[in-house]
C-alpha positions in Angstrom: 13.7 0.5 -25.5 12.2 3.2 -28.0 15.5 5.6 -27.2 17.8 2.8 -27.2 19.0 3.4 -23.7 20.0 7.0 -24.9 18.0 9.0 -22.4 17.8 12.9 -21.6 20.4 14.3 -19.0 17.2 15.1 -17.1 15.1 12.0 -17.6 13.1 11.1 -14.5 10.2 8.3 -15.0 6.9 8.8 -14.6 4.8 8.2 -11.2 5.3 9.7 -7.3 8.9 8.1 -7.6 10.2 12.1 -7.8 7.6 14.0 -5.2 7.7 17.3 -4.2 6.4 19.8 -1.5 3.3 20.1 -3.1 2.7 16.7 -4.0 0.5 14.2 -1.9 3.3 12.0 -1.4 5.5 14.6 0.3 2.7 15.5 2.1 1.7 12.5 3.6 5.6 11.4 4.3 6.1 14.8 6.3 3.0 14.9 8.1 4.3 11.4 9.5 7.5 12.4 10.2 6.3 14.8 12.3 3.5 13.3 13.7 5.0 9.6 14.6 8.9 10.8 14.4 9.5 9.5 18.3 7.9 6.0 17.5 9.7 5.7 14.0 12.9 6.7 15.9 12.6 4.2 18.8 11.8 1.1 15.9 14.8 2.6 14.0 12.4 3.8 10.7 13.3 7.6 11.0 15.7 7.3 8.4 14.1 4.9 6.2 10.7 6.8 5.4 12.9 10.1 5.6 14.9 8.8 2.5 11.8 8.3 0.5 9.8 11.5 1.1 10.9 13.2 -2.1 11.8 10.0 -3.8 14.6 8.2 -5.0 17.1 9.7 -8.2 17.1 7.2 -11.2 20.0 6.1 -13.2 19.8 4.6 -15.6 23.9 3.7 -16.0 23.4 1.7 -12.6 19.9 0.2 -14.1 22.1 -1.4 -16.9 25.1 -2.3 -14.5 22.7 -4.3 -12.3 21.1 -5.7 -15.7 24.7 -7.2 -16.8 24.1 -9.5 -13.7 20.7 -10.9 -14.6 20.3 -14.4 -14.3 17.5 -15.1 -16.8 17.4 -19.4 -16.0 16.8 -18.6 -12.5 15.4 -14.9 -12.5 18.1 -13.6 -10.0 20.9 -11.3 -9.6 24.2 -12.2 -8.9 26.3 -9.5 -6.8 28.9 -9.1 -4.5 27.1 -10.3 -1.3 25.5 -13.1 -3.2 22.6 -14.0 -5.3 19.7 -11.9 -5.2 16.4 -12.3 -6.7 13.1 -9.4 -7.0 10.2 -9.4 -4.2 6.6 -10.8 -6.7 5.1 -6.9 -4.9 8.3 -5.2 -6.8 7.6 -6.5 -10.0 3.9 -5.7 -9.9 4.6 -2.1 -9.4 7.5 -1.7 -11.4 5.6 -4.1 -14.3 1.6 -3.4 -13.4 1.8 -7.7 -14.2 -0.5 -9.4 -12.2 0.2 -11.6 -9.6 -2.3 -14.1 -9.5 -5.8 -13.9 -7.6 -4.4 -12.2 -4.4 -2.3 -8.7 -5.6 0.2 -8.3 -2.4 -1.1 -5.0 -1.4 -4.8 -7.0 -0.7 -3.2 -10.0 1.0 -5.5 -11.3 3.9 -3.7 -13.7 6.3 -5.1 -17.3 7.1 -7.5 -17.8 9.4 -4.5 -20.2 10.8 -1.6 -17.3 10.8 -4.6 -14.8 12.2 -5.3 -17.1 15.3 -1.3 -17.6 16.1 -1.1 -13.5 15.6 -3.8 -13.0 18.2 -2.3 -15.4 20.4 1.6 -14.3 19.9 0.5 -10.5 20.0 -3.2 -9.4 20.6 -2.9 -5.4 20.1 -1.3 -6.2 16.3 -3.7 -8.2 15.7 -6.6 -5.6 16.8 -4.4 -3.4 15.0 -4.7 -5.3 11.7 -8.7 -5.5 11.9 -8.9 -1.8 12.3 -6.8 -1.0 9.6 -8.6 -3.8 7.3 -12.1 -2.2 7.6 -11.3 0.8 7.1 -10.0 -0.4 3.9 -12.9 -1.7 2.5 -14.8 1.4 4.4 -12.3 3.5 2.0 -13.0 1.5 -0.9 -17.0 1.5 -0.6 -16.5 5.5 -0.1 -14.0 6.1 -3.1 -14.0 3.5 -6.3 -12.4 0.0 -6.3 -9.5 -0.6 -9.3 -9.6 -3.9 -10.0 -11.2 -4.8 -6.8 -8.6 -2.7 -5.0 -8.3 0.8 -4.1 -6.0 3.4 -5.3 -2.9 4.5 -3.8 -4.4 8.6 -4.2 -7.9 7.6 -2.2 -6.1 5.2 0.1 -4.3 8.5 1.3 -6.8 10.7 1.6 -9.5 8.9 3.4 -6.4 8.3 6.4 -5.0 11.8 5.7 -7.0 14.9 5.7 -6.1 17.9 3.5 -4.0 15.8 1.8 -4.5 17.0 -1.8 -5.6 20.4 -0.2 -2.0 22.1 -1.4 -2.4 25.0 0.8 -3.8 23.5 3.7 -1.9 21.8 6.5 -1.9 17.6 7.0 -4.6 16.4 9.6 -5.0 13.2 11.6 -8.3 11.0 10.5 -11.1 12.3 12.6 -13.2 9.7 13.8 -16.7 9.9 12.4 -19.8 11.2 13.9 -22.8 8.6 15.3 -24.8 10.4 11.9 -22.1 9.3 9.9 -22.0 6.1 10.8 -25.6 5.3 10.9 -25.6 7.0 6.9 -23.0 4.3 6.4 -24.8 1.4 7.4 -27.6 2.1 6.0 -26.0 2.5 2.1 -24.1 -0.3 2.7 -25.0 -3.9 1.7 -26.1 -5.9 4.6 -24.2 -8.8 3.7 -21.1 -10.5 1.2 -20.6 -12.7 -1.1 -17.0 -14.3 -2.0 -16.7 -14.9 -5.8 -13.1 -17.3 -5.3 -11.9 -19.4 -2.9 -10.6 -16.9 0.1 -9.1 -18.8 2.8 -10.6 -21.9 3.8 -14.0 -20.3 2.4 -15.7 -21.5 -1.2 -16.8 -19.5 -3.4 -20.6 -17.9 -3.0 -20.0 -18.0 0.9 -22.2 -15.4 2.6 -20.8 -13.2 5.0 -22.3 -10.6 7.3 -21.1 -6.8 6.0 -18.5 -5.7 8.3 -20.7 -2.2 8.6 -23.8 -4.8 10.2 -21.1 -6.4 12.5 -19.9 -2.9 14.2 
């Protein structure tokens, strides 16, 4: 708005949108392109992640072209294949808006859609509790943002070396018995919700996940 829409030939915005080599972003994409290629072929993904290791060229003539179809009484799009509208996650990362008391990147499934996920398929569902602790294991180790954890530490506690410019990409190593025992015994014994999560009130008490293991 400050330029007027008149930007630089080379204007790029700000962010991991443009990554490079060197970058964690890079990094991280090529490191799984290598590492899960044969899996992200077979689900038909290859392509997909490939398109966004080094980011996605902005321009801002197409930016103004999709703007000329903006629907402000309804908040949608119109274009040739119909009316479109913008995911709530999009605008909080193109915005930094909030989105109410559950950001989409902490979302936590009810206990009713957990129960029919363990029943439909069991190993995503253990899939989905691994991944979860070690998200709150990441953000007890790192800092939280605004009760979340950022994008930077999220990536290097599952991706070794991965601000190490010079060094090669590593899988996680799973920790030592020390380790863990060093863990548990920083870490609170027990929780206590400050909203309404789920079914459960506010100042429910819950076990620490680092006590349950």
């Amino acid at each position: 708005m400050k330029v007027r829409g008149d930007f630089p030939v080379d204007f790029r915005p700000i962010g991991w949108v443009h990554s490079t080599n060197k970058s964690w972003w890079g990094r991280m994409v090529g490191f799984v392109l290598v590492e899960l290629g044969a899996l992200l072929q077979q689900v038909e993904l290859y392509h997909s992640v490939r398109a966004v290791q080094y980011g996605l060229p902005q321009s801002s003539h197409n930016f103004y072209g999709v703007l000329e179809h903006y629907n402000p009484l309804t908040g949608t799009f119109f274009t040739p294949v119909g009316e479109m509208g913008l995911a709530l996650h999009e605008l909080y990362e193109v915005s930094g808006l909030v989105m109410g008391d559950a950001p989409y990147e902490e979302y936590v499934p009810t206990s009713e859609e957990l129960h029919l996920l363990k029943k439909e398929d069991p190993q995503v569902y253990e899939t989905y509790w691994e991944v979860l602790c070690h998200f709150h294991i990441c953000g007890q180790t790192s800092s939280w943002r605004n009760r979340g954890v950022k994008q930077t530490f999220w990536a290097s506690y599952l991706f070794n070396g991965i601000n190490e410019k010079d060094s090669p990409v590593t899988s996680l190593a799973p920790c030592t018995d020390e380790e863990i025992t060093e863990r548990i015994d920083a870490s609170a014994s027990s929780y206590t919700t400050e909203s309404n999560e789920d079914t459960f009130r506010p100042d429910t008490v819950f076990e620490c996940f680092h006590h349950q293991v």
